[in-house]
Residue, then its C-alpha position, 0 to 999 in steps of 0.5 A: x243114387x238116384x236122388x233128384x237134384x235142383x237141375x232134374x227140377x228145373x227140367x220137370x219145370x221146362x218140360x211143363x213149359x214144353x207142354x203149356x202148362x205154365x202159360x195157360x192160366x194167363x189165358x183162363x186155362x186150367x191153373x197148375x199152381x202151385x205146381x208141386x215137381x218129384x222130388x225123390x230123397x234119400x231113405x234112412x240108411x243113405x243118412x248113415x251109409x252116405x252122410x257126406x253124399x247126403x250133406x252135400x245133396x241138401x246144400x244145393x237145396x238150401x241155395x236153390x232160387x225160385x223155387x219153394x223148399x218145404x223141409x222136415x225134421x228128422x232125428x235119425x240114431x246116430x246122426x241125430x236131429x236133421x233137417x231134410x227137403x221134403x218136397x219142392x214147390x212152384x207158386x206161379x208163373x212169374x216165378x217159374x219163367x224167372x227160374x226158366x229165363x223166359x219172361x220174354x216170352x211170357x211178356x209177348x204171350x200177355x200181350x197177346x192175351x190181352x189183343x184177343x180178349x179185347x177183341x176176340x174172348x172167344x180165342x182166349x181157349x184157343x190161346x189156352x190150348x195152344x201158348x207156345x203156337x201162339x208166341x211163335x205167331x206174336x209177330x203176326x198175331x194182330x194181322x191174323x186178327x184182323x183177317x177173322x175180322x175182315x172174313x167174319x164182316x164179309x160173309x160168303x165173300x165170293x171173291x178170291x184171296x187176293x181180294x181180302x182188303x186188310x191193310x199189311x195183308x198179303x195172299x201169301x200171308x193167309x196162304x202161309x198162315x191158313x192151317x191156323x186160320x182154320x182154326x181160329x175162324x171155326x171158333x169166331x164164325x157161326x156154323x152156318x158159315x162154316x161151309x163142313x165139307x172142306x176141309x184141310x189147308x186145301x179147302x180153306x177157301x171153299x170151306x169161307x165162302x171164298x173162290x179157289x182157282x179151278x182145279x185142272x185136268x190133263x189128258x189126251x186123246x188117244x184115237x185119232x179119229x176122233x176130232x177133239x180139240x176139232x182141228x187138232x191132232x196128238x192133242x195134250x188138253x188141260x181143261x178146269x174141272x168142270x168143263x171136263x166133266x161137261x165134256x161130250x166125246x166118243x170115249x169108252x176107255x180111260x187110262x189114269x197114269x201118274x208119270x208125265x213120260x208114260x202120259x205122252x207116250x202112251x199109244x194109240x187106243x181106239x175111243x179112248x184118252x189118258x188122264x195124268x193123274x195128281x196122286x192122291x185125292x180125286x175130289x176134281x175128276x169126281x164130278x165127271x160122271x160121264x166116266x161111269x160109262x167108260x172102262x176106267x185103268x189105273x196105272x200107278x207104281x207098284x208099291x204101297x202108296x200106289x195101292x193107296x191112291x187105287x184105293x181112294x179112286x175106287x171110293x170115288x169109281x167103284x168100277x176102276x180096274x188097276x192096270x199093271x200093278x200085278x205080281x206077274x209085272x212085278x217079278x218080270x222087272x226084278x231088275x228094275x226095284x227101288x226102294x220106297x223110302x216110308x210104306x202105308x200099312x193100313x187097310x185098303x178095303x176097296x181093293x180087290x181079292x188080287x190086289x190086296x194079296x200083293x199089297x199085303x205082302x208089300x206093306x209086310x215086306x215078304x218079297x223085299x224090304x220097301x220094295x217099289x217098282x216105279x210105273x216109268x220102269x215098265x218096258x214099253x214093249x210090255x205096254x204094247x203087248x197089253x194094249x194090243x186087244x184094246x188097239x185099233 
C-alpha cells in the first residue's frame, strides 16, 4: 500500500522547512499558506478488498493535530456511507512549527526580521531567501549588522580589517563571517562601492575599499653570477607582489615549481630563478610583466589538477611551456603512482595539442584510475639531464 500516512505528511512538511519555505513569508517572501501536502488515498476497491486496513488508515487522521483534514462522503456498494480524508492542509506558520516543534527557531527568526527591517529593509530579501542561514547567524546577527553600518559610513575605508572600530567586533569575527558579508554589503552599498572585479572570500577587502596584506612571491636565484640580494649567495627571497613586479635583474629563465623540496633543490641554471608557486590563481605574479621577456616552465604533478593550474597560468602567460608533465615522465616512473583522490574533468582550452591529449586520458582514466604522479617523485637525476642544455 502506498497510502500516506499522518507522519509522510509531517515529513512533506519538514522538508518545506528544509528549503525555507515555511519562514519566508515573515520576511515579505513568497506565501506558501495554506500549504496543501500529497495525500495519496485508497481506490474504491481497497474499501472492499482492505476495510480493516482502510478503517485503520482513517483513524489516524481523525486524531491527527495541527494539520486540517478536509473530508468526503463516499456511499460505497457494500460498505455503504463512508467518510474518507480528501485532502490535508496547513494554514500558516504558527501552525506548521507547532506540528514541527520549531517555534524556537521561528521566534529567533522574527526577532531577526524585525532588527533588519528597522534598520536594513533592504536585507529583509536576503532574509526571505536564505531563513535557516539566517537562524544559525542569530547570534551574531546584530554584529553583522553593525559591520554593513560601519562599512557602509566609511566609505573607501583604506584601512586594514583590523582597524574596523565596532564595538564586539573582532578581525576574526568578519574573517569567519565574510562569505555572508558579501552578500549582505553587495545589497546595502551603492555600485560605485562595489569595487566588481574581486571577487570571493579572497578579495573581500579589495572588493570595499579596505587594504589586504600584500601577496608575497618566493623565489631563488639560480645563477650565481648574478649578485641578487647584492651580497648574497644561494638567495631563498620573499618579496610582496609589487616589489617583484619592479624587480630589474638579468634573467631570461623562469621555473615555476609547487613543491617546497624541488624549490630548494633545484640546480643551478644560467640567468635564471625558480619561483614557488601557490597552486591555483596567479592574480600576484600577474602584475610582473617583466616575465613576458623570459622563458617561463611550469612544473606541476602530473595529474588533472596540475593540468588545471597550467592551464589558468597560461591565462595569465600565454607563452608558459609545462615542464616534465609529459607522457614519457609519466610512464619512466610508473613506480612511483599515487592516487588523486577527486579529478578535474572540464575542458582546459589553453593547453597544448600535447598536453591535452594526456589530460584527456587523465581526466577518462585510460591509464589508470585517478592516476597521479607527484613532481617530488621525479628522480633528481632526470631533472639534471634535462637541464643540462639550460646549464652553464
Amino acid at each position: 500500500m502506498n497510502w500516506t500516512t499522518v507522519r509522510d505528511l509531517k515529513a512533506q512538511l519538514l522538508r518545506q522547512w528544509e528549503r525555507g519555505n515555511l519562514l519566508r513569508p515573515l520576511a515579505g517572501g513568497e506565501d506558501c499558506f495554506p500549504l496543501r501536502l500529497v495525500l495519496k488515498r485508497p481506490a474504491s476497491t481497497d474499501l472492499t478488498s482492505r476495510f480493516e486496513a482502510v478503517r485503520d488508515w482513517v483513524a489516524q487522521f481523525k486524531a491527527a493535530q495541527f494539520v486540517r483534514i478536509e473530508w468526503r462522503d463516499v456511499r460505497h456498494p457494500v460498505m455503504g456511507a463512508q467518510r474518507l480524508p480528501q485532502s490535508a492542509w496547513i494554514d500558516s506558520p504558527d501552525q506548521a512549527v507547532a506540528w514541527l516543534s520549531k517555534r524556537t527557531e521561528m521566534e529567533r527568526f522574527k526577532a531577526i526580521v524585525e532588527q533588519t527591517r528597522s534598520r536594513y529593509p533592504v536585507l529583509l530579501e536576503w532574509l526571505a531567501r536564505f531563513p535557516l542561514q539566517a537562524i544559525d547567524l542569530a547570534e551574531h546577527w546584530a554584529l553583522l549588522l553593525d559591520v554593513v553600518e560601519w562599512i557602509q559610513e566609511h566609505p573607501q575605508p583604506g584601512c586594514y580589517l583590523r582597524q574596523v572600530d565596532v564595538p564586539g567586533v573582532h578581525t576574526k569575527f568578519i574573517e569567519r563571517h565574510k562569505a555572508v558579508l558579501i552578500q549582505l554589503l553587495d545589497r546595502v552599498l551603492p555600485p560605485n562601492r562595489v569595487i566588481q572585479e574581486y571577487r570571493g572570500i579572497d578579495g573581500f577587502a579589495a572588493r570595499y575599499g579596505f587594504i589586504d596584506k600584500p601577496e608575497r612571491i618566493r623565489f631563488r636565484v639560480l645563477d650565481k653570477a648574478i649578485d641578487f640580494p647584492p651580497g648574497t649567495e644561494h638567495s631563498d627571497v620573499t618579496l610582496d607582489a609589487e616589489s617583484f613586479a619592479r624587480l630589474n635583474i638579468p634573467v631570461r629563465r623562469v621555473f615555476i615549481t609547487e613543491n617546497e623540496i624541488n624549490f630548494l633543490a633545484f640546480p643551478p641554471v644560467q640567468e635564471a630563478i625558480v619561483i614557488f608557486g601557490k597552486g591555483y590563481g596567479w592574480t600576484t605574479l600577474a602584475p610582473a610583466r617583466w616575465l613576458d621577456r623570459c622563458s617561463l616552465h611550469y612544473w606541476g604533478d602530473i595529474d588533472t589538477h596540475g593540468f588545471v593550474i597550467l592551464d589558468q597560468l597560461r591565462m595569465k602567460f600565454p607563452s608558459v611551456e609545462s615542464f616534465f608533465m609529459d607522457r614519457e615522465t609519466l610512464m619512466v616512473h610508473r613506480s612511483l603512482w599515487g592516487t588523486e583522490d577527486k579529478q578535474a574533468t572540464h575542458d582546459l582550452p589553453a593547453l597544448n595539442e600535447t598536453e591535452r591529449a594526456l589530460y584527456d586520458e587523465l581526466r577518462d582514466n585510460r591509464i589508470r584510475e585517478k592516476l597521479r604522479l607527484e613532481q617530488e617523485h621525479i628522480g633528481f637525476n632526470w631533472l639534471l639531464k634535462a637541464l643540462t642544455e639550460f646549464r652553464g
